[in-house]
C-alpha positions in Angstrom: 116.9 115.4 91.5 118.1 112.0 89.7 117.2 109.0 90.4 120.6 107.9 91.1 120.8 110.4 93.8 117.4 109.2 94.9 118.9 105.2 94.5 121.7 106.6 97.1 119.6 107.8 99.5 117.3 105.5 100.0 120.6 103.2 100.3 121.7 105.3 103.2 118.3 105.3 104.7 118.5 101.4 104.5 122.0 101.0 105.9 120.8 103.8 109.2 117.6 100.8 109.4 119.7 98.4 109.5 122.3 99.5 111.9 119.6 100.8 114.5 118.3 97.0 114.5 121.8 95.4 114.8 122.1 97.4 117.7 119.2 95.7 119.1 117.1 99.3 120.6 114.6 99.4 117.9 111.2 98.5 119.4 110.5 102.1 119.7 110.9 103.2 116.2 109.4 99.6 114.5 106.8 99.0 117.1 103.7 99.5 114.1 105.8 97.0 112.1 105.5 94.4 114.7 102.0 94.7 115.6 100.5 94.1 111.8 100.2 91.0 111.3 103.3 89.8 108.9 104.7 93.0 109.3 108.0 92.4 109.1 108.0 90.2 105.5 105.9 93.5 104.3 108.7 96.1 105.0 110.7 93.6 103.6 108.8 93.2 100.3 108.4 97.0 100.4 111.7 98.4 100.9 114.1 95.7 99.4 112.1 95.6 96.4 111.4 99.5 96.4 115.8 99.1 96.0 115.8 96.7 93.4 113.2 99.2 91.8 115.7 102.2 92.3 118.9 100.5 91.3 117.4 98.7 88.0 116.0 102.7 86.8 119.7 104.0 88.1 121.0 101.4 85.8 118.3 101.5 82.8 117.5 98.4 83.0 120.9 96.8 82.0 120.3 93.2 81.3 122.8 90.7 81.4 122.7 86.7 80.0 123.1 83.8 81.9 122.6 80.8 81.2 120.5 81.9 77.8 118.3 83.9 80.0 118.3 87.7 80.4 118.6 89.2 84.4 118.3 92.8 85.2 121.8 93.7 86.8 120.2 95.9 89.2 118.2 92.8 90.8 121.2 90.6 90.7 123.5 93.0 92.5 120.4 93.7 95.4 119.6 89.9 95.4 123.7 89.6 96.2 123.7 92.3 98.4 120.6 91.2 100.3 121.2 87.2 100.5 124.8 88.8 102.5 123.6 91.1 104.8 120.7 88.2 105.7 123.3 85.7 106.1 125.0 87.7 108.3 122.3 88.0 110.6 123.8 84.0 111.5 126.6 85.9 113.2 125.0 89.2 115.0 123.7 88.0 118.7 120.8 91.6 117.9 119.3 90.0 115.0 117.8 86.3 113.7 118.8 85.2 110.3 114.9 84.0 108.8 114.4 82.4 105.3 110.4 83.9 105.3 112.4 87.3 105.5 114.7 86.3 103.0 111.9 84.6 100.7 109.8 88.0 100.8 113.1 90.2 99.7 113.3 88.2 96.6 109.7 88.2 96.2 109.5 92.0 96.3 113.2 92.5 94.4 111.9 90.1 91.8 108.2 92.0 91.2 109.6 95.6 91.6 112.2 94.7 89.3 110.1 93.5 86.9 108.2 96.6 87.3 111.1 99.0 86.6 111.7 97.5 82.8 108.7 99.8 82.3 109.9 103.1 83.4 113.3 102.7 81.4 
């Protein structure tokens, strides 16, 4: 299997995550999440970085320049998408938009991004 197809499943397994929490019945399935201590900014690290992983090896590690400095495209694009979907938290009565959350997606995009350059 590619990792492409790989990068779009894991992006549907995100997007079922995060619609079972907008609909605010999730205690059930999360319940180990929230009784380690910082377990929430860990899945966060985990699985928004383990996307930015996914999308920069879908993309071999396509760099672009900005501002004389080189970005992988694949971290820009999940750093995008991410910074959104927590923003929109703001507006969804379910959910509570938290800069620690968003501070440990870019933490974990940033490393795991880092790490894919390697396995292009």
């Amino acid at each position: 299997m590619s990792i492409k197809w790989i990068t779009v499943a894991y992006i549907f397994f995100l997007l079922i995550i995060i619609a079972i929490v907008n609909m605010g019945d999730y205690n059930y399935l999360f319940q180990l999440v929230y009784t380690l201590p910082y377990g929430d900014k860990v899945a966060h690290f985990f699985l928004m970085g383990g996307l930015a992983f996914m999308v920069n090896l879908s993309l071999k590690g396509t760099q672009v320049k900005f501002y004389k400095r080189r970005f992988l495209l694949g971290s820009l694009i999940v750093l995008a998408l991410v910074t959104f979907e927590e923003v929109t938290q703001i507006f969804v009565a379910t959910r509570t938009f938290d800069l620690g959350d968003l501070g440990c997606d870019y933490v974990g995009i940033w490393m795991f991004g880092q790490m894919a350059k390697y396995f292009v």
